[in-house]
MDTraj code that builds the backbone (N, CA, C; nanometers):
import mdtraj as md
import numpy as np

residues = "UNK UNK UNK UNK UNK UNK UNK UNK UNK UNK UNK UNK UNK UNK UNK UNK UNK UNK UNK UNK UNK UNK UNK UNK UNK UNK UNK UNK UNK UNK UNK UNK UNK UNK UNK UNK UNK UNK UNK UNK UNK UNK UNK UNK UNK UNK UNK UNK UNK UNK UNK UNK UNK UNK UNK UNK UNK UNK UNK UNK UNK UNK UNK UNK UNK UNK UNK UNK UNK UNK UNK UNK UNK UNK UNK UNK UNK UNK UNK UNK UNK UNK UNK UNK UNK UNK UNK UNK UNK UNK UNK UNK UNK UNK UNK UNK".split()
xyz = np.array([
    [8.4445, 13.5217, 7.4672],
    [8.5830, 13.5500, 7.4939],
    [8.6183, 13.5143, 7.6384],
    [8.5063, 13.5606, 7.7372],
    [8.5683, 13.5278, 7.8726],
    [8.5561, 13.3851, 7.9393],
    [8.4672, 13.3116, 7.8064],
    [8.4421, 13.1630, 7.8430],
    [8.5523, 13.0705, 7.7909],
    [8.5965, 13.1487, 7.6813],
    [8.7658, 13.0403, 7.6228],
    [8.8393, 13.1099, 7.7078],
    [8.8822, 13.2321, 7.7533],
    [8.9853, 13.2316, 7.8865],
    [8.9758, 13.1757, 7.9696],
    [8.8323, 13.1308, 8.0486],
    [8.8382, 13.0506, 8.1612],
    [8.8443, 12.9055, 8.1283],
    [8.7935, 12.8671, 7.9852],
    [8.8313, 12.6917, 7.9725],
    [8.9919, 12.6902, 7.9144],
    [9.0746, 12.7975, 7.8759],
    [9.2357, 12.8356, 7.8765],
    [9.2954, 12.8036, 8.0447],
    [9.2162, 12.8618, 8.0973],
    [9.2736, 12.9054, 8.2552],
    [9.3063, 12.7400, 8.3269],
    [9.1579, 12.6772, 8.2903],
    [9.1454, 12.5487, 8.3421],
    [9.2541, 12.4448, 8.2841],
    [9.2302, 12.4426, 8.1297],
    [9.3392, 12.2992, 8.1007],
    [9.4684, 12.3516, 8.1446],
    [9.5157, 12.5030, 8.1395],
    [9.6667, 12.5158, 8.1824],
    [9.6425, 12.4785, 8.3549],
    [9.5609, 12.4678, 8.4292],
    [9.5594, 12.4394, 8.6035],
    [9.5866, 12.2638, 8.5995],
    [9.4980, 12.2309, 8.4594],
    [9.5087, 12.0557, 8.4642],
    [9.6327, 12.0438, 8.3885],
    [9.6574, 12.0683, 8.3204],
    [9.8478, 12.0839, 8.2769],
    [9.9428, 12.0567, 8.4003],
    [9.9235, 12.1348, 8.4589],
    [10.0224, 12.1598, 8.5490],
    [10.0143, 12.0908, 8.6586],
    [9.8401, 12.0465, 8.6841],
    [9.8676, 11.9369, 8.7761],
    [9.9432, 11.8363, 8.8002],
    [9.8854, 11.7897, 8.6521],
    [9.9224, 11.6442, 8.5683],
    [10.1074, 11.6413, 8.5947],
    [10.1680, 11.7645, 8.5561],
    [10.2996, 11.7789, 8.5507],
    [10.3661, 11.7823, 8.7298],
    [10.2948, 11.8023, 8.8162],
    [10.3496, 11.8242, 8.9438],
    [10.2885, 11.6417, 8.9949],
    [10.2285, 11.5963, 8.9240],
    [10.1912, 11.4451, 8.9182],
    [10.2947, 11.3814, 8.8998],
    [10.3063, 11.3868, 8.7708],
    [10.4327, 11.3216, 8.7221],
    [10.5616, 11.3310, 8.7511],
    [10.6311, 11.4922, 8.7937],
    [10.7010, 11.5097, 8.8910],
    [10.7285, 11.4345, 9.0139],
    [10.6097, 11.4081, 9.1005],
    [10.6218, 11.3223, 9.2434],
    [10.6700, 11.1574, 9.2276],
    [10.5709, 11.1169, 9.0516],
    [10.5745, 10.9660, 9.0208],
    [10.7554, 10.9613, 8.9772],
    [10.7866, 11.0384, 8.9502],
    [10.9493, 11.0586, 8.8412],
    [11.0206, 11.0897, 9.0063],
    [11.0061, 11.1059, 9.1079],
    [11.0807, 11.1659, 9.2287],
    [11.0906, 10.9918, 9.3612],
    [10.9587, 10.9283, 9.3587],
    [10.9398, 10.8053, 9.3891],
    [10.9657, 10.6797, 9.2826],
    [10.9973, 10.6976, 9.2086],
    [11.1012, 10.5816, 9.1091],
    [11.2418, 10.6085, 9.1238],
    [11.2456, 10.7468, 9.1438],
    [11.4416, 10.7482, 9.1933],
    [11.4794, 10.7112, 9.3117],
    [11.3720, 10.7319, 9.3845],
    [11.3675, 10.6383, 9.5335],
    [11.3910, 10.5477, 9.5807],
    [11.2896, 10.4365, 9.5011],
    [11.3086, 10.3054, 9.4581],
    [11.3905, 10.2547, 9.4195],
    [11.4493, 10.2868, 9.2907],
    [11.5644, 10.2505, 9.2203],
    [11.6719, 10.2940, 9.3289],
    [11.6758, 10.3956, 9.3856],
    [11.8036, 10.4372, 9.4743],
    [11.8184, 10.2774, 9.5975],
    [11.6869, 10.2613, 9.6471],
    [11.7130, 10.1579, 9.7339],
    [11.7078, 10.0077, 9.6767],
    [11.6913, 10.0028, 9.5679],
    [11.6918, 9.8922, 9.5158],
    [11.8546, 9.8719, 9.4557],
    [11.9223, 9.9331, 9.4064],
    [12.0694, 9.9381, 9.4100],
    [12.1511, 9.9371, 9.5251],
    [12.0976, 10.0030, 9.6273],
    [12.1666, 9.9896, 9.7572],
    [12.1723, 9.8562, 9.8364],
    [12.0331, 9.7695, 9.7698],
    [11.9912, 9.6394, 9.8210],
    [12.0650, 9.5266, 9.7446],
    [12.1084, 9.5779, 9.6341],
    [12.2150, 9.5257, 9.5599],
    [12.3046, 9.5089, 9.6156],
    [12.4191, 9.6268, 9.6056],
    [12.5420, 9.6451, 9.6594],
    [12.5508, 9.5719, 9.7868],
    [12.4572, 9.5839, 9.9053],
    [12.4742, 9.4790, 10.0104],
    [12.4751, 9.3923, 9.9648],
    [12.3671, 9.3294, 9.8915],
    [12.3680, 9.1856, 9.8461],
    [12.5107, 9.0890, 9.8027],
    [12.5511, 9.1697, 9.6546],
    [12.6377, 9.1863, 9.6012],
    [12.7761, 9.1411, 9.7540],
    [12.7857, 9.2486, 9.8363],
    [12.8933, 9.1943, 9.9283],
    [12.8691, 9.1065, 9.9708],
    [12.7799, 9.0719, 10.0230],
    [12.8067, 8.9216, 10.1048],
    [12.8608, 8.7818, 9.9913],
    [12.8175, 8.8189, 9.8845],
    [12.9228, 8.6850, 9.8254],
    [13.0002, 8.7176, 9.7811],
    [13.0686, 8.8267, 9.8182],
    [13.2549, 8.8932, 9.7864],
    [13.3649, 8.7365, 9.8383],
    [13.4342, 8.6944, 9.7723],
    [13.5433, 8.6142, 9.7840],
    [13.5881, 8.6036, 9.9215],
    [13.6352, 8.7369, 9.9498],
    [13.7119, 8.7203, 10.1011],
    [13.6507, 8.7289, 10.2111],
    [13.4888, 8.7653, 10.1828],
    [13.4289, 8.7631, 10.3228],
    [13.3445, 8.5890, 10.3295],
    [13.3231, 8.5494, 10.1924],
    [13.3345, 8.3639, 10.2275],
    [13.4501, 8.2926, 10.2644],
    [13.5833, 8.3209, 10.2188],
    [13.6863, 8.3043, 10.2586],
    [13.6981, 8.3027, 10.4333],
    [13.6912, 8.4460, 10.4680],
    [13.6543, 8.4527, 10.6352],
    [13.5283, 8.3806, 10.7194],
    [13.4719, 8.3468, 10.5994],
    [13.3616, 8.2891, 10.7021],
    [13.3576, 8.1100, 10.7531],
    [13.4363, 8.1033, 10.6215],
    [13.4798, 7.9505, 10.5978],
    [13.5615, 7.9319, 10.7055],
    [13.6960, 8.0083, 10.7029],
    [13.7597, 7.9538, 10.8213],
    [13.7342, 7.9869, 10.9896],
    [13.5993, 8.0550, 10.9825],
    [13.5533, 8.0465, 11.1324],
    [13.4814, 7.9724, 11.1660],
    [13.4841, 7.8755, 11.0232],
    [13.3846, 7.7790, 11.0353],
    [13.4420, 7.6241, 11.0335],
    [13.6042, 7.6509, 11.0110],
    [13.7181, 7.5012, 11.0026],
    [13.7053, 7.4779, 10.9287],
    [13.6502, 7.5583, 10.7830],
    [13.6396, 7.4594, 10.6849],
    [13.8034, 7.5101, 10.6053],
    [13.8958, 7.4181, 10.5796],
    [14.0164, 7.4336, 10.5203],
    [14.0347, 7.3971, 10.3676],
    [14.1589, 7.3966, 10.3249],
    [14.1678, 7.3790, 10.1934],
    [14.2067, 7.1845, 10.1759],
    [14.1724, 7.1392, 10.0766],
    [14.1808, 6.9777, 10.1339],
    [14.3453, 6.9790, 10.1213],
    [14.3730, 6.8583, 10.1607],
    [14.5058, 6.8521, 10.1278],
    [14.5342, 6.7604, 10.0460],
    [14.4056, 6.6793, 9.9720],
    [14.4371, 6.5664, 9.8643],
    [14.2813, 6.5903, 9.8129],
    [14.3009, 6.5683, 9.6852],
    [14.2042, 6.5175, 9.6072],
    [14.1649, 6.4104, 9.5409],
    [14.0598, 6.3137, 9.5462],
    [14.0428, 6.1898, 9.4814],
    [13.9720, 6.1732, 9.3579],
    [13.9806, 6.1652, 9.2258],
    [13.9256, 6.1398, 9.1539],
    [13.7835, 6.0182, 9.1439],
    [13.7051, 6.0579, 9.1315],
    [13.5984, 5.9782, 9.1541],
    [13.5538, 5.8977, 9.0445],
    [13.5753, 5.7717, 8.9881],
    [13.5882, 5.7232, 8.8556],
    [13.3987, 5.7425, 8.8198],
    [13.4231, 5.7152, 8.6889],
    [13.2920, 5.7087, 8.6413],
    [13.2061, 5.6573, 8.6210],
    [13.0781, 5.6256, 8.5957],
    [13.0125, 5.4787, 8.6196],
    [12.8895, 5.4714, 8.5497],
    [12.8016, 5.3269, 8.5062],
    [12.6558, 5.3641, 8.4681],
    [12.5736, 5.4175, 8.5912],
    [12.4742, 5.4853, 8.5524],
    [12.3898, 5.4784, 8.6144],
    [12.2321, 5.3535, 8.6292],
    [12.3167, 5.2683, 8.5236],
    [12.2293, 5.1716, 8.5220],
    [12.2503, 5.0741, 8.5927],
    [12.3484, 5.0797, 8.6967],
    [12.4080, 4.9568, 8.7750],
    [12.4015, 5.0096, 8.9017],
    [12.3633, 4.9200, 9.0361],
    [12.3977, 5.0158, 9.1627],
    [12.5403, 5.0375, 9.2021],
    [12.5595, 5.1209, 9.2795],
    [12.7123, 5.1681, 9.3735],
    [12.7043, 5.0329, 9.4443],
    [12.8578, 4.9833, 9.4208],
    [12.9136, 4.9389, 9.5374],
    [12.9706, 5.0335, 9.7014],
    [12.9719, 4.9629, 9.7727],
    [12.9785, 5.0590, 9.8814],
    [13.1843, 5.1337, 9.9144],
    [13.1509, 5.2317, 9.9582],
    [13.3177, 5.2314, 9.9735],
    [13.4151, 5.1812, 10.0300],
    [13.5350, 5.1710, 10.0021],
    [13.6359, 5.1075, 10.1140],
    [13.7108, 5.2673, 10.1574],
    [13.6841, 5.2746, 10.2890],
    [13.7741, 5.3931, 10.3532],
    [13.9124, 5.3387, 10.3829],
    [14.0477, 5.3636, 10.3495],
    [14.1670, 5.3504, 10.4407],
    [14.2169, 5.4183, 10.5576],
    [14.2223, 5.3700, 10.6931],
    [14.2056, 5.4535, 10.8028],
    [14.0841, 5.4558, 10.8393],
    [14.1282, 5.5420, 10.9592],
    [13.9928, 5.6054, 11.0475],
    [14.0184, 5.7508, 11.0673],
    [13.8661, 5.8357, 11.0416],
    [13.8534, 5.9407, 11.1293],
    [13.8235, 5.9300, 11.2268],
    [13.8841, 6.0349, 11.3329],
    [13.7785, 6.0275, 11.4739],
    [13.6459, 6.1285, 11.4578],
    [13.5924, 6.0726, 11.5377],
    [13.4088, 6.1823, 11.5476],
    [13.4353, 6.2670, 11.6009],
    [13.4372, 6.3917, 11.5394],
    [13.4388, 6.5208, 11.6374],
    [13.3231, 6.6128, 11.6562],
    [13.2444, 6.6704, 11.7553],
    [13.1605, 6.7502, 11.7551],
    [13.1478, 6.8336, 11.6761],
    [13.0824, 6.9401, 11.6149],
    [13.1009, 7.0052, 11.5838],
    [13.1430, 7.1901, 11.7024],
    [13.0511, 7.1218, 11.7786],
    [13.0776, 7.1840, 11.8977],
    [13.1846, 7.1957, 11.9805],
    [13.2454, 7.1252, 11.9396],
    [13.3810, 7.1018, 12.0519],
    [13.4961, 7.1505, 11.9485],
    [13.5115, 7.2044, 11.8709],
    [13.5836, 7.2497, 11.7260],
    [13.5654, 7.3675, 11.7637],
])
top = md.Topology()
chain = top.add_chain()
for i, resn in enumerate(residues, 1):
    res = top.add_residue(resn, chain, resSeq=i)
    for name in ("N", "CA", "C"):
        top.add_atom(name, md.element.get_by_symbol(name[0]), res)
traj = md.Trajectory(xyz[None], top)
């Protein structure tokens, strides 16, 4: 009798270990997951619309003001080279 109370005594001590185990493992996955969503949400902002928007134009990059259709072609033939009309001037990027 006092040898099944004490092997009673024991699996309920390993019970409860096991459970204050699993407790800590179930307490460090909400952890994780907590900073792994948070690593998101930053993430997530930086390619928000208006903060590329802002970054673009501290960067000169504007909206075009013409678009050219680029005709279509084989790829079994080489490019001829382009004809530009006009000139750009060279600007630094540095000096912008």
């Amino acid at each position: 009798m006092i040898f099944a109370l004490a092997l009673s005594m024991a699996g309920s001590m390993v019970v409860a270990n096991r459970q204050v185990q699993l407790h800590s493992l179930q307490s460090q996955l909400l952890q994780a997951q907590s900073t792994y969503a948070e690593q998101v949400g930053s993430n997530t902002d930086l390619s928000a619309p208006s903060l590329i928007a802002t970054k673009a134009g501290a960067l000169h990059l504007v909206y075009p003001v013409s678009v050219t259709q680029v005709p279509s072609t084989s790829l079994d033939e080489p490019l001829r080279l382009p004809k530009f009309l006009g000139f750009a001037p060279a600007t630094s990027r540095t000096i912008r």
